[in-house]
C-alpha positions in Angstrom: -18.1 3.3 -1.8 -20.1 0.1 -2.3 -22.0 -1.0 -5.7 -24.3 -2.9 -2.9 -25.7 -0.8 0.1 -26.3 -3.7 2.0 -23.1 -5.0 1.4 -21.7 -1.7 2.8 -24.3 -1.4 5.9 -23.4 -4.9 6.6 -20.1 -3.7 7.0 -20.4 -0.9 9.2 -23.3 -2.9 11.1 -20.0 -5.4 12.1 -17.7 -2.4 12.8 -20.2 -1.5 15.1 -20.6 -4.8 16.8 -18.2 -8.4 17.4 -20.7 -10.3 16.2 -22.6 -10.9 12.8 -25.9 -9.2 12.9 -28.9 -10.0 10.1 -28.8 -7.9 6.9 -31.6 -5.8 5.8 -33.8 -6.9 2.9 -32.4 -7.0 -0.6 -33.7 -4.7 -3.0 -34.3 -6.8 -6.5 -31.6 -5.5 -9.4 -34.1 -3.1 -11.5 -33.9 -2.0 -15.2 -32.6 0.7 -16.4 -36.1 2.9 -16.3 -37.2 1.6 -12.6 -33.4 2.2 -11.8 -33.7 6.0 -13.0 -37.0 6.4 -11.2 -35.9 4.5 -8.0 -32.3 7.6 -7.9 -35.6 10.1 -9.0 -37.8 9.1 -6.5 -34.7 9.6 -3.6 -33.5 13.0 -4.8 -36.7 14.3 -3.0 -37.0 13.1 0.5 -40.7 14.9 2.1 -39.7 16.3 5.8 -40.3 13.0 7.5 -37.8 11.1 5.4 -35.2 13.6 5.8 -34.8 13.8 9.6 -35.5 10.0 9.9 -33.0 8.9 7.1 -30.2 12.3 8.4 -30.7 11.5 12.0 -30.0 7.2 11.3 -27.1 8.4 9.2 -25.5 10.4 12.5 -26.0 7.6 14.3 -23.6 5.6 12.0 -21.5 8.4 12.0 -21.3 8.8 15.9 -20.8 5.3 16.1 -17.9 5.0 13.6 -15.9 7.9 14.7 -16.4 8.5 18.7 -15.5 5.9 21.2 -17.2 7.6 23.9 -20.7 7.1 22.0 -20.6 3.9 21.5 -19.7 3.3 25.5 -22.7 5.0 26.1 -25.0 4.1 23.8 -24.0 0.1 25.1 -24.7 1.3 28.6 -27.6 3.9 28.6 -29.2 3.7 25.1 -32.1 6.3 25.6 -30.4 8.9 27.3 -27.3 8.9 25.1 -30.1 9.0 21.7 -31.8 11.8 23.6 -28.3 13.4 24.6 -27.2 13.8 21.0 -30.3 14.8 19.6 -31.3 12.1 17.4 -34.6 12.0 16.5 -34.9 8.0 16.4 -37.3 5.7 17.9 -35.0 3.5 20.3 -36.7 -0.1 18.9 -35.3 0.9 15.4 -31.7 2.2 16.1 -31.2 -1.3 18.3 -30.8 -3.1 15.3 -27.7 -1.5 14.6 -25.8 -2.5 17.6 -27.6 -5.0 19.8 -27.3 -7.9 19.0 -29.6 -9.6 22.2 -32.2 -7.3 20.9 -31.8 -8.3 16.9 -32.1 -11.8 18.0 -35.2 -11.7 20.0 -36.7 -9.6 17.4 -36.3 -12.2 14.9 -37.4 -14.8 17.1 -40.5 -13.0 17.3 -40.5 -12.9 13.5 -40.2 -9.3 13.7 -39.6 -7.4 10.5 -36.6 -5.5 10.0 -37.5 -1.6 10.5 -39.1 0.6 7.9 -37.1 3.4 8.9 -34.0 1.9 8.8 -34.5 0.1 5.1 -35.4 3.7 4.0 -32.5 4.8 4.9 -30.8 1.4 3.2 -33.2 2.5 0.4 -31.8 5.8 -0.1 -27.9 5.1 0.3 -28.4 2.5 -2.3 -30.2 5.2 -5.0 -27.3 7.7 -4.2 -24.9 4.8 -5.1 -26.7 3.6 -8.1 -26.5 7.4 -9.4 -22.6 7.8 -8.4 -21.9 4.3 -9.9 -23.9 4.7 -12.9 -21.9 4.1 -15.3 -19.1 2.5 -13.4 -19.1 -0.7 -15.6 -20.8 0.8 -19.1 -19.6 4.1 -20.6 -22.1 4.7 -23.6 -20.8 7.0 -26.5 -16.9 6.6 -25.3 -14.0 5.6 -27.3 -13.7 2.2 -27.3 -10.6 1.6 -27.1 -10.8 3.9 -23.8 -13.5 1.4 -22.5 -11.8 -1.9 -23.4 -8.2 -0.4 -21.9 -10.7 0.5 -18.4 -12.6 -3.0 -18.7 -9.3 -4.8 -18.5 -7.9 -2.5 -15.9 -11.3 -3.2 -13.7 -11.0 -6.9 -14.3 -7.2 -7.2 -13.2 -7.9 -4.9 -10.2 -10.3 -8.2 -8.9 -7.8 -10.0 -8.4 -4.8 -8.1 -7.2 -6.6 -5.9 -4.4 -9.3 -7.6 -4.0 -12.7 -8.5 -6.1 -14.9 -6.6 -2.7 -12.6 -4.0 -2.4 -12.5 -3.4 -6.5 -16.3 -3.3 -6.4 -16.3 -0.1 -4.3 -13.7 1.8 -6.6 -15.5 4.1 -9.0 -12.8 3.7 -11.3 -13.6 7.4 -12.6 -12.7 8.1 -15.9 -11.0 11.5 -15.4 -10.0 13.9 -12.5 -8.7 17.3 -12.1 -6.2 19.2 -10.0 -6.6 22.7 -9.9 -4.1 23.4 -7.7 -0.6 22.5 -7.3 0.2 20.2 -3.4 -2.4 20.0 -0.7 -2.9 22.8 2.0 -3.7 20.0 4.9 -0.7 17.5 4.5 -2.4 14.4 6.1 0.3 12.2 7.7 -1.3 8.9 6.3 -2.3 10.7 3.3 -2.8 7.3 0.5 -1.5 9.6 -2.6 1.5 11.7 -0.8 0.3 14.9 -2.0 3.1 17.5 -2.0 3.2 20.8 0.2 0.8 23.4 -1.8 2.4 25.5 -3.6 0.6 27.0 -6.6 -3.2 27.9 -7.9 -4.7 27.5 -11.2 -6.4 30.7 -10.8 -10.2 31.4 -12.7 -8.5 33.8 -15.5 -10.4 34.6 -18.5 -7.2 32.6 -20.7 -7.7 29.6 -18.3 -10.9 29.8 -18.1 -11.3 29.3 -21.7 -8.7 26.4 -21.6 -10.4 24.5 -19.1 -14.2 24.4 -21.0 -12.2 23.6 -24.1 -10.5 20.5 -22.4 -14.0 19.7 -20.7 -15.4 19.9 -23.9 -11.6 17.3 -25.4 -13.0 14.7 -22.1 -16.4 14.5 -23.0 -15.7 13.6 -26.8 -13.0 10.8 -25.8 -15.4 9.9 -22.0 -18.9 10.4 -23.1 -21.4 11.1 -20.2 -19.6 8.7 -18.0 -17.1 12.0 -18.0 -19.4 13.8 -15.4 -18.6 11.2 -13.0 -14.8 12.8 -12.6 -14.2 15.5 -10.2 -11.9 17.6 -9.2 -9.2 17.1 -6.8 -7.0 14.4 -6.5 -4.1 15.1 -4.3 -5.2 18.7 -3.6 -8.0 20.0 -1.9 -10.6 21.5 -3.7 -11.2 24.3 -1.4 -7.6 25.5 -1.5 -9.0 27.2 -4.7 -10.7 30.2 -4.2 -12.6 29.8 -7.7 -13.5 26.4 -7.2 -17.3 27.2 -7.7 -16.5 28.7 -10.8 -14.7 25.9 -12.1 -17.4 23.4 -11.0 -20.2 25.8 -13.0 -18.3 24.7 -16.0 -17.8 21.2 -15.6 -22.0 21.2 -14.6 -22.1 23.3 -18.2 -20.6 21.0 -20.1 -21.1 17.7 -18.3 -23.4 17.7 -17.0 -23.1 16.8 -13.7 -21.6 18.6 -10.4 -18.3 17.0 -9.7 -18.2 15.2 -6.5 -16.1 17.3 -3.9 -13.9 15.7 -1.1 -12.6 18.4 1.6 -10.9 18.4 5.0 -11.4 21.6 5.7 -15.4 22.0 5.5 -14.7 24.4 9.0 -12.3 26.7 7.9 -14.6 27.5 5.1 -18.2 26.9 6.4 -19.7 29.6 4.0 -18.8 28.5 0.6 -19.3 25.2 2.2 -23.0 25.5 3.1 -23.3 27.8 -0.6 -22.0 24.8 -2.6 -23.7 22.4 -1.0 -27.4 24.7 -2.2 -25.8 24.9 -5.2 -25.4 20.8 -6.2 -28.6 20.3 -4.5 -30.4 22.9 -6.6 -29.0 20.8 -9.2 -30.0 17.5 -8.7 -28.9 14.7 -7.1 -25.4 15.3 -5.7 -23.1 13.8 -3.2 -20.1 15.4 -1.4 -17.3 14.3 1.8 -16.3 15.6 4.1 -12.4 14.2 5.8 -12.6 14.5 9.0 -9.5 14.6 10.8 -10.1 14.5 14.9 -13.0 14.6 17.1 -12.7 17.9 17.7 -13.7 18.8 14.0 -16.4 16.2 13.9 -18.2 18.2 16.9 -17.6 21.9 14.9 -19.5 20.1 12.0 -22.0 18.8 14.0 -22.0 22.5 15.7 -22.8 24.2 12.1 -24.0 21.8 10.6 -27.5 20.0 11.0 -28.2 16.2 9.9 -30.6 17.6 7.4 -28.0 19.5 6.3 -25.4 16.6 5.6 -27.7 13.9 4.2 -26.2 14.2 1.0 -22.6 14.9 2.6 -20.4 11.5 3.3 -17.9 11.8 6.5 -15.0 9.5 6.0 -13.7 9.3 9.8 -10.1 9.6 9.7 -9.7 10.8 13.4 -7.4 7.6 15.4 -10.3 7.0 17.6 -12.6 5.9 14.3 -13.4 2.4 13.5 -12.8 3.1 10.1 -9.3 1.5 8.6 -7.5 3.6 7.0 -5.8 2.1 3.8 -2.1 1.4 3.6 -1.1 3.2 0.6 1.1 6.3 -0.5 2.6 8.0 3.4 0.8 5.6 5.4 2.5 2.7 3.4 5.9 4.3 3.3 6.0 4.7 7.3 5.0 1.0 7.5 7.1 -0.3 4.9 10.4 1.8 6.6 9.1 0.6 9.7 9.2 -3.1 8.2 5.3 -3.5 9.1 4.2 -3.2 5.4 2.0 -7.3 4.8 0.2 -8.7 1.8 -2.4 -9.2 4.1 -3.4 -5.9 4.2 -6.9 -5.5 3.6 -7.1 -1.9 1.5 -3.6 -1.2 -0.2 -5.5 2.0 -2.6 -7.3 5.0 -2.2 -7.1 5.5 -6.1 -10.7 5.7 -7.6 -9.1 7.0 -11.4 -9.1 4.4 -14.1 -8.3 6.6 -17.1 -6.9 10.4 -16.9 -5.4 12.4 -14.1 -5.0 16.1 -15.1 -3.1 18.6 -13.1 -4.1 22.7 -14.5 -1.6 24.4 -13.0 0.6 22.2 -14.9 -1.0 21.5 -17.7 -0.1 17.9 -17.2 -1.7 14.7 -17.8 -1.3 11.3 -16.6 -3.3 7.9 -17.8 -3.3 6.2 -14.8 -4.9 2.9 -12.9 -5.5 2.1 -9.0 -3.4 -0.8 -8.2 -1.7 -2.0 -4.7 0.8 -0.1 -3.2 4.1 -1.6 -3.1 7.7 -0.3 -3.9 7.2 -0.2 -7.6 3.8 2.0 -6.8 3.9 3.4 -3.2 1.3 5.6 -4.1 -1.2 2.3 -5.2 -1.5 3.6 -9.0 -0.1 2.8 -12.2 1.3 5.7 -14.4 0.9 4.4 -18.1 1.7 7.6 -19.8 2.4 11.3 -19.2 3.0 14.1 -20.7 2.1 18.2 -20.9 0.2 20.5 -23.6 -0.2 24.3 -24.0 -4.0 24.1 -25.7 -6.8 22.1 -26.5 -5.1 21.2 -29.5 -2.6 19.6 -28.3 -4.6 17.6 -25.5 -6.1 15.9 -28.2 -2.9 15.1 -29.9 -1.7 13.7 -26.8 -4.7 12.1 -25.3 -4.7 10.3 -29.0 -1.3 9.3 -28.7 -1.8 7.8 -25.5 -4.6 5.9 -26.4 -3.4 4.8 -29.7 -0.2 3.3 -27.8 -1.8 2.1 -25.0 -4.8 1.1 -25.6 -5.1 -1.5 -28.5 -8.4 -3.3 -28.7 -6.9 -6.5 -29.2 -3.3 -8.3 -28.3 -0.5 -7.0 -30.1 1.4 -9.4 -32.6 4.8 -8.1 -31.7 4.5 -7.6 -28.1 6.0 -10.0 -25.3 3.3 -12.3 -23.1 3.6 -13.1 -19.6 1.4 -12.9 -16.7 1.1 -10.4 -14.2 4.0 -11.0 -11.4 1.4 -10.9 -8.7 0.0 -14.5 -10.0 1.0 -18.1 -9.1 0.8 -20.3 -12.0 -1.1 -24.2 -11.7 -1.5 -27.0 -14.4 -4.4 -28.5 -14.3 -5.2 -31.9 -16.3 -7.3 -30.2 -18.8 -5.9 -26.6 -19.0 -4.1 -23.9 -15.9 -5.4 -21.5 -13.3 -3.4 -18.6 -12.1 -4.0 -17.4 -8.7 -3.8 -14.3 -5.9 -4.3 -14.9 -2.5 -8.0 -12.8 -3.6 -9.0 -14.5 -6.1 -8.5 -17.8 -9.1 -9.2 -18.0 -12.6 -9.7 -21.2 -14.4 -8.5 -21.2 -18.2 -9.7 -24.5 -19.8 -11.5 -26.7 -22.5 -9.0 -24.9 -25.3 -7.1 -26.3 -27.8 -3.7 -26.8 -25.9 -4.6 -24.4 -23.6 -2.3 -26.0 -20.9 0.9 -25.9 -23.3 -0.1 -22.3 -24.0 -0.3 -21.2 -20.1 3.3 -22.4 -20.3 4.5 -20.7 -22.9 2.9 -17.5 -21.5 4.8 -18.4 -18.4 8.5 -18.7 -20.0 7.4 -14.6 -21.1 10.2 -15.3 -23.8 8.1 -14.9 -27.0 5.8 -12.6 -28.8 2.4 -13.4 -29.6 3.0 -13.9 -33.2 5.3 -16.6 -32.1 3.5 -18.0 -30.1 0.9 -18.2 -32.8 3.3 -19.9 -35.2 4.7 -22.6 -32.6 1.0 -23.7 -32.1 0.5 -23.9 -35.7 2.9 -26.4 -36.3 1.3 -28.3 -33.0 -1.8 -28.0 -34.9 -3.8 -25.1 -33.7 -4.9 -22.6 -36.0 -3.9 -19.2 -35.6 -7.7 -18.1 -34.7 -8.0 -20.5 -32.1 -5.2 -19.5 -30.8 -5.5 -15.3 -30.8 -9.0 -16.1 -29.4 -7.3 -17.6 -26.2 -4.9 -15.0 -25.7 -7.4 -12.2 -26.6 -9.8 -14.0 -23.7 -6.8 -13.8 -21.2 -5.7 -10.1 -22.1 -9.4 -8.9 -21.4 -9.6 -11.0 -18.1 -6.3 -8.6 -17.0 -4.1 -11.5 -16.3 -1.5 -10.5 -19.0 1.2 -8.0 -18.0 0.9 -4.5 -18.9 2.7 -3.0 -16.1 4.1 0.1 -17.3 7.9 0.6 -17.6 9.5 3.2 -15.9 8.5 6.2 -18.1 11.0 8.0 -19.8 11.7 12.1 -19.1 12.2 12.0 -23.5 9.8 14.6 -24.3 8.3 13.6 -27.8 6.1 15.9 -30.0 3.6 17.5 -28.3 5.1 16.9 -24.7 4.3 13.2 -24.8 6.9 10.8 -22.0 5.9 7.4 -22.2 
């Protein structure tokens, strides 16, 4: 998902045609208080809004997912609208896939649809509420937010600054069962065969509201933009709405829910979905796996129904590409297809704590792109298991404490990231992915330090010392290297974690 609507409309807009077509109007950045009223004012569409904006958003979704559609809607525009029962004047749906008409509609100084910059209107509110807090976490620790700023920052340049921009970068997710039920051939994160449920118990119950209540000390409200699933699906537990009451309970918010398998449980579907909208503004997805599917939803349900449901087309007739990470990656790479010039190489959206209940594990982890070292496209930084809430916050402490220093540490090692290719310049260095360069200059030596970061021989308290005697004081010289570990060009790749269990369950 997109921080900017029209960035993402743009993009579909081209999926849907060859050519480049105009973008629609852009909404000035607003405050904080217009922001909140602009989400407030969307979260209650009056019965005109709703079918135009559903029925525009099926329209995408036809186009996107069935190849058959967009024949037809190239060859017989009318009938095909009429065939598939979308309520859309034919002048406004034209600007979304002909390009002939777009042009002499601009050359007429036409202005771009009301309709359709409603429904731009709206898909940017529902992002500005699920991104919220994407780049600001008030009330968290802050050595939690620093750790996540650094991890968002190197994440521009190693998969891609656009691509980074539509990550959440969630502070926290859940697993509530153990292994998928649907086993997805290309699924990004490998999730096993499922093979166990964390079940609604009163003893579970209990611990999962008191580590709810361990997340939203260390996450603040930015906590209630976590959900839970992660490689699971979330209707392979039959007390997921119970679980989900919680989480709204204590933070506030009603997780977001991803499913491919919104037909084999239409019911508790259709019930959850009342449910998040009785609570405010919500926003679900569902996976859908072949055409076939796409037509039972369609079947049961209506666009009004799904305007706050996302379909992520993952049939092989869809536009959509599907991103080259965790199975998908490991059939291209034995297949010897695997390319740095793939365009998505994650699915991760967690930049901070993966939780598995039936386990009682957690993980700190961070999207990153797949490759040998990280098929799956995330970084594990820590793991490790606990019995109560007790000793979550033991753990989660340890992990931060270890992991998470506000500041580069005296005794550790420097280099850069491996991913980046190292340039002098005349008055200082730039280090470079094929994404994305960053230009480090106008410091004190700042050339001879790139170097000395490059050799990835010494700590930075030597380093520190050997520019002292060159004649740069130690502040000067911290400064830089702080100023290069918060861009995220310093490496803090994990090693490979160890299976020594420490106090508390703690590997790392």
């Amino acid at each position: 998902m997109s921080l900017k609507l029209s960035e993402k409309l743009s993009q579909r807009i081209r999926k849907m045609t060859a050519k480049t077509l105009p973008l629609a109007p852009q909404l000035a950045q607003s405050d904080d208080a217009l922001e909140q009223e602009t989400i407030e004012r969307w979260m209650k569409l009056d019965e005109q809004e709703l079918t135009s904006i559903s029925h525009i958003k099926r329209f995408t979704e036809y186009y996107e997912a069935d190849p058959e559609f967009r024949k037809n809607v190239a060859i017989a525009p009318e009938q095909t609208v009429a065939q598939y029962n979308l309520k859309i004047p034919l002048a406004e749906i034209r600007w979304l896939w002909d390009a002939e008409f777009v042009k002499s509609q601009q050359s007429q100084d036409i202005p771009f649809p009301i309709a359709l910059q409603r429904f731009i209107d709206y898909e940017k509110a529902r992002e500005r509420y699920f991104f919220r807090w994407r780049n600001n976490m008030p009330d968290s620790d802050p050595r939690f937010q620093a750790w996540r700023d650094r991890q968002i920052a190197r994440g521009d340049s190693e998969i891609r600054k656009s691509h980074n921009a539509q990550i959440l970068h969630a502070p926290v997710a859940f697993e509530l069962t153990k292994g998928c039920s649907v086993g997805c051939s290309f699924c990004g994160i490998s999730a096993p065969r499922f093979s166990d449920i964390f079940t609604y118990t009163a003893e579970n119950a209990q611990l999962w509201r008191e580590v709810l209540e361990v997340i939203k000390e260390i996450c603040g409200p930015a906590a209630g933009t976590g959900f839970c699933y992660w490689a699971t699906d979330p209707l392979d537990n039959p007390d997921y709405e119970q679980f989900v009451s919680d989480f709204q309970a204590i933070l506030g918010a009603i997780p977001q829910m991803t499913t491919a398998q919104p037909m084999k449980y239409p019911a508790r579907v259709r019930s959850l979905l009342k449910f998040s909208d009785s609570q405010g503004f919500s926003y679900h997805r569902f996976s859908i796996l072949s055409l076939k599917i796409l037509q039972n939803v369609y079947a049961e349900f209506s666009p009004e129904d799904l305007i706050r449901v996302g379909l992520v087309m993952q049939n092989k007739e869809s536009l959509m590409n599907k991103a080259v990470a965790g199975r998908s990656w490991e059939k291209q790479n034995k297949a010897g297809e695997a390319s740095d010039e793939l365009a998505q190489s994650t699915i991760a959206c967690v930049t901070g704590f993966l939780f598995n209940m039936v386990e009682r594990s957690v993980k700190l982890i961070s999207p990153c792109k797949a490759d040998d070292r990280w098929p799956n496209g995330y970084r594990v930084y820590a793991r490790g298991n606990f019995e109560t809430a007790n000793d979550l916050k033991v753990l989660l402490e340890r992990m931060i404490t270890q992991q998470m220093p506000l500041e580069i540490r005296a005794d550790e090692n420097l280099r850069f990231r491996r991913d980046l290719k190292h340039e002098n310049l005349d008055d200082g260095f730039k280090l470079s992915t094929r994404f994305l360069t960053l230009k480090f200059r106008h410091r004190p030596l700042i050339k001879e330090l790139g170097e000395a970061i490059l050799k990835g021989d010494k700590t930075a308290a030597e380093i520190v010392a050997e520019f002292e005697k060159l004649g740069v004081n130690a502040t000067e010289t911290y400064y830089s290297l702080n100023l290069m570990f918060n861009r995220g060009v310093l490496d803090d790749e994990p090693q490979p974690v160890t299976e020594i269990i420490a106090e508390h369950g703690f590997n790392g």
